[in-house]
C-alpha positions as CSV (number, residue, x, y, z in Angstrom):
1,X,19.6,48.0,79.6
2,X,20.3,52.0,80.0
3,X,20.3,53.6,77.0
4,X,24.0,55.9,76.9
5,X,23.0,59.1,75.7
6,X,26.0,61.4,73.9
7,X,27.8,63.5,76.4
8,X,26.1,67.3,76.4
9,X,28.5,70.1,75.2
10,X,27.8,73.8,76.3
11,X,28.6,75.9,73.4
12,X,28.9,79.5,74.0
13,X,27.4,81.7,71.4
14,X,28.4,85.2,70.2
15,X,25.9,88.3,69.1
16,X,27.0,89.3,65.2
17,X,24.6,91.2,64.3
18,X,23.9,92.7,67.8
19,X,20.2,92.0,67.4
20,X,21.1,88.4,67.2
21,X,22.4,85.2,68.6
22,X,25.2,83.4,66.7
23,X,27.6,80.7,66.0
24,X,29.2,79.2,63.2
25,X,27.8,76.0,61.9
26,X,30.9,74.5,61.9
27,X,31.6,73.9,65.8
28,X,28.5,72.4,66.0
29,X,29.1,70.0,63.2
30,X,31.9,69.3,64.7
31,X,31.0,68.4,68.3
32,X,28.2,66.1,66.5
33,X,30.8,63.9,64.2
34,X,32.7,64.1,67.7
35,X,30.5,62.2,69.3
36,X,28.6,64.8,71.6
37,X,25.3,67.0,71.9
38,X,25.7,70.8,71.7
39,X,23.9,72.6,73.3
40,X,24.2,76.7,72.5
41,X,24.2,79.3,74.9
42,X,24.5,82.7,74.6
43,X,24.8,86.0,76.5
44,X,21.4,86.1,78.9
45,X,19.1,89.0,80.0
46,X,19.6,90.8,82.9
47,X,18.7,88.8,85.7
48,X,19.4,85.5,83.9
49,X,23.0,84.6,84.8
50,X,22.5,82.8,87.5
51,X,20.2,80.5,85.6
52,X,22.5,80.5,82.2
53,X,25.3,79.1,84.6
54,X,23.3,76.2,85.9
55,X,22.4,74.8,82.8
56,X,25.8,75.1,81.5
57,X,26.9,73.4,84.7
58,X,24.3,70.7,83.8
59,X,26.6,70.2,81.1
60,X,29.2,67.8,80.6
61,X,31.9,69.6,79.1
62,X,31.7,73.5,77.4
63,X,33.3,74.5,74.4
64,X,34.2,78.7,74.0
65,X,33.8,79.6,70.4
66,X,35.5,82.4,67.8
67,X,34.4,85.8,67.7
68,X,35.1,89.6,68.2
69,X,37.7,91.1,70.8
70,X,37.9,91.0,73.7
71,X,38.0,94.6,76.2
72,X,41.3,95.3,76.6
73,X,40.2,96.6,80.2
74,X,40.0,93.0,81.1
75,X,43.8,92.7,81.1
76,X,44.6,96.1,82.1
77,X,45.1,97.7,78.8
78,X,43.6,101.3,77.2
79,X,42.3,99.9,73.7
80,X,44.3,100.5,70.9
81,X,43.0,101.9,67.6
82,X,42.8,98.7,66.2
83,X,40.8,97.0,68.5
84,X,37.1,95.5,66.8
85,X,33.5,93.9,67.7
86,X,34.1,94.5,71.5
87,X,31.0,93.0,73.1
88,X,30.8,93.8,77.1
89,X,28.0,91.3,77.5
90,X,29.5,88.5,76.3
91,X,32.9,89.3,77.8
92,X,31.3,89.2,81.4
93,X,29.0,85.4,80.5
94,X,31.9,84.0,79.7
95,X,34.4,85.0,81.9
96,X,31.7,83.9,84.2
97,X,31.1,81.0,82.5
98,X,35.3,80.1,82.9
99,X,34.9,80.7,86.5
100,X,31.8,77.9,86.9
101,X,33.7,75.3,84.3
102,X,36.7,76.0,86.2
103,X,34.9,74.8,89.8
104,X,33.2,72.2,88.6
105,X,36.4,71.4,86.7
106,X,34.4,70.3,83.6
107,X,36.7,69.9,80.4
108,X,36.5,72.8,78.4
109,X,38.2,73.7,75.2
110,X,38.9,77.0,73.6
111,X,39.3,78.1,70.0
112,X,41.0,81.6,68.8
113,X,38.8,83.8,71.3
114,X,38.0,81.2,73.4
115,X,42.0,80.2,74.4
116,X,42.4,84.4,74.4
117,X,39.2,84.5,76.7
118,X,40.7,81.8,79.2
119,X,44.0,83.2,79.5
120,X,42.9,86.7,79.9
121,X,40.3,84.7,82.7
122,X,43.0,83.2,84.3
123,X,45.0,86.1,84.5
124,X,47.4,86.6,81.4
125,X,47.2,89.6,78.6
126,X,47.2,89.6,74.7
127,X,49.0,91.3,71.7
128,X,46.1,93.5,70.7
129,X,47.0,94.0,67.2
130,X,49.6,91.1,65.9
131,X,50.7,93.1,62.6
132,X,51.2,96.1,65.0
133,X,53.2,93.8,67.7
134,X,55.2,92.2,64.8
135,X,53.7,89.2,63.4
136,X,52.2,89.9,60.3
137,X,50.2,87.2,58.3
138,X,48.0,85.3,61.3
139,X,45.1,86.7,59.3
140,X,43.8,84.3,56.2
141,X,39.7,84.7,56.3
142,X,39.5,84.5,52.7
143,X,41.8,80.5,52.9
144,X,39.9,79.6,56.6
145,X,39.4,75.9,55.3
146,X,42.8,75.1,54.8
147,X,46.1,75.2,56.6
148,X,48.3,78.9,56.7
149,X,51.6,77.5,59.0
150,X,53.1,75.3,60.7
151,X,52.8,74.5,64.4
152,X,55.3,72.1,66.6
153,X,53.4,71.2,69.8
154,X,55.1,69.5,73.0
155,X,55.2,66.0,72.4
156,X,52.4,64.2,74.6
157,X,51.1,67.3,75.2
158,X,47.1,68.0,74.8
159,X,48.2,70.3,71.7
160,X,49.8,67.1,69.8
161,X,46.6,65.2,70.3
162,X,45.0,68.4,68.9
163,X,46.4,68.4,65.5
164,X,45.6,64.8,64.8
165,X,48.6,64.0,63.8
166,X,49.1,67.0,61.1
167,X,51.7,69.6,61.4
168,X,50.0,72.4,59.9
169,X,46.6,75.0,60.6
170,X,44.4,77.7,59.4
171,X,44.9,81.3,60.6
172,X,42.5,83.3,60.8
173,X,42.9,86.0,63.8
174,X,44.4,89.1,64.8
175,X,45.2,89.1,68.2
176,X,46.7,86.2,69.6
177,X,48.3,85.4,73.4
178,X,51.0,87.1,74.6
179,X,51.4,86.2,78.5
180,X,49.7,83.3,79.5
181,X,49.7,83.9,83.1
182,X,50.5,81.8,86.4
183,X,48.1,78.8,85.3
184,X,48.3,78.3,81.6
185,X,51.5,76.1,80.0
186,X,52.5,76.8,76.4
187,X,52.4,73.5,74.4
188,X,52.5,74.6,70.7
189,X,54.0,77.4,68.9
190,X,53.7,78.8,65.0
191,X,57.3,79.1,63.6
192,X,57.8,82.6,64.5
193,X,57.4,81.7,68.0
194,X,53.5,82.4,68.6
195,X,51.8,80.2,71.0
196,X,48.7,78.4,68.9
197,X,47.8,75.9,71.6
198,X,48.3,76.1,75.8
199,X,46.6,73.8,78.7
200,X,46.2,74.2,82.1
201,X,49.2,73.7,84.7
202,X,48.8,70.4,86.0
203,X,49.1,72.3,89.6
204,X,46.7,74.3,89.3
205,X,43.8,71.7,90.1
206,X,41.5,72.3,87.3
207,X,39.8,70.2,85.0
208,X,40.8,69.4,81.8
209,X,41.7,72.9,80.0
210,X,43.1,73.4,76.3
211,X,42.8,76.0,74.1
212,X,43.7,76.2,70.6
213,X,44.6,79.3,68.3
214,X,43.7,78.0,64.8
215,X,40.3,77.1,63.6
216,X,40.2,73.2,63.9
217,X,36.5,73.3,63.0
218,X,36.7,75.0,59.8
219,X,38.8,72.2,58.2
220,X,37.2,69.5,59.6
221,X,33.7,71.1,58.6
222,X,34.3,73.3,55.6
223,X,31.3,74.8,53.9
224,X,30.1,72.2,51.4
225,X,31.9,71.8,48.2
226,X,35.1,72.3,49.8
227,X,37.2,69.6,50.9
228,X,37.3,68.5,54.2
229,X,40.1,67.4,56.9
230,X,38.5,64.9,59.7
231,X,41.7,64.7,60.9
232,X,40.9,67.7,62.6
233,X,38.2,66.5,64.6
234,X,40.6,65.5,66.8
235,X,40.3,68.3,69.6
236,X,36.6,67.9,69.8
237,X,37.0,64.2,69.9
238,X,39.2,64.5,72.9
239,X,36.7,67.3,74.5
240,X,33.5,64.4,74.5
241,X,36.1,61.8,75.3
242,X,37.0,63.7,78.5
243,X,33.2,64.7,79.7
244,X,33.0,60.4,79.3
245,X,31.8,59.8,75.7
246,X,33.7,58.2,72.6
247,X,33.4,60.3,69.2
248,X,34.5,58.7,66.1
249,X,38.0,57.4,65.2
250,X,39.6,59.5,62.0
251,X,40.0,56.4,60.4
252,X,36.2,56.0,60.3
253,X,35.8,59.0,58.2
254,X,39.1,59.5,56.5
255,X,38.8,57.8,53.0
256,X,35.9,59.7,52.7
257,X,36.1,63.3,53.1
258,X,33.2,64.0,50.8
259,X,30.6,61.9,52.9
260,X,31.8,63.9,55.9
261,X,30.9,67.0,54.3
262,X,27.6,65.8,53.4
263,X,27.3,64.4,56.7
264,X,28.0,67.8,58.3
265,X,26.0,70.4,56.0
266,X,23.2,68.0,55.6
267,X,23.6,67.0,51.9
């Protein structure tokens, strides 16, 4: 008998500090209690693209992380005065990395920079500042574990199996989507009208594409001690059930939100 192995899930890594590498220990909790592999990649050398892309083609599904901002030059902008953490090499392996996922139409889901990344990849353009564009409060880093609004999301759209059946996220960001483009479909929205979750067009022959504005692994995989919300596991649940895996079922973990933390910070 063939041993089924878990489905391999290309997570793309930031730099922060510059000198470094990194990635937030809660996405890859999360794609674990999901039911997949990550596997991290960041930003290569000079020279290296080429290479980066094909093991993240090798991959059955790729995940675009959080992180810094992302050059307003990409959508056609000058950057504002408030603009923060640009990073030109990550901005071109991703976008890059969009464009491969996109052809070999692997699933792929984006969180906070990663749905900004995709829509400014497939053509769209972002609120560089949201206080400054007139939606003050998207930024809670201090409460990042637990939910800051609501969000109503199309019913049977990818965004409803998102929230796992809960009606409220976290917040944490300060730029946020303000023209999706010609491929992207708006399927949630915070109350005063923001879009927190979008998909791709069903015409535009793609893969399976969702990206999500909140922080979905941050409640499901708080840092220990604080109390975690398996209910969202839910997007990265349906991220390794689309690249052919089955990740675990919320009611496998949800009378026991302290195991799960222990589960995912190794206590």
């Amino acid at each position: 008998m063939t041993e089924r192995h878990p489905p391999t899930v290309a997570v793309l890594a930031g730099h922060f500090p510059a000198d470094r590498a990194s990635i937030h220990r809660a996405y890859l909790n999360a794609v674990w209690l999901a039911g997949g592999q990550p596997v991290i990649l960041a930003p290569p050398p000079p020279g290296a693209l080429n290479a980066s892309l094909d093991v993240l083609e090798r991959c059955q599904a790729v995940l675009l992380t959080g992180g810094g901002d992302i050059d307003p030059a990409r959508y056609g902008e000058e950057a504002g005065p408030r603009i923060q953490e640009l990073d030109a090499s990550r901005d071109a392996f991703e976008l890059a990395a969009i464009d491969r996922t996109l052809a070999a139409r692997l699933p792929l889901l984006g969180i906070c920079r990663g749905l900004q990344l995709l829509t400014v990849a497939l053509g769209g353009r972002l609120y560089q500042d949201l206080d400054a564009a007139g939606y003050p409060g998207h930024w809670r880093e201090t409460d990042s574990h637990l939910p800051a609004h609501r969000v109503t999301a199309v019913p049977g759209s990818l965004a409803e199996v998102a929230l796992g059946g809960r009606d409220s996220v976290n917040s944490v960001h300060h730029q946020a989507v303000a023209d999706l483009g010609p491929h992207l479909v708006a399927t949630a929205r915070a109350d005063d009208d923001l879009i927190e979750a979008a998909e791709g067009d069903p015409g535009a022959g793609y893969g399976p594409l969702l990206g999500v504005q909140w922080h979905p692994e941050r409640m499901a995989c708080p840092a220990e001690g604080l109390a975690a919300d398996p209910s969202h596991l839910a997007p990265f649940r349906w991220l390794v059930e689309a690249a052919g895996g089955s990740g675990l079922r919320v009611s496998e973990v949800d009378e026991a939100p302290a195991s799960l933390g222990r589960a995912a910070w190794g206590g």
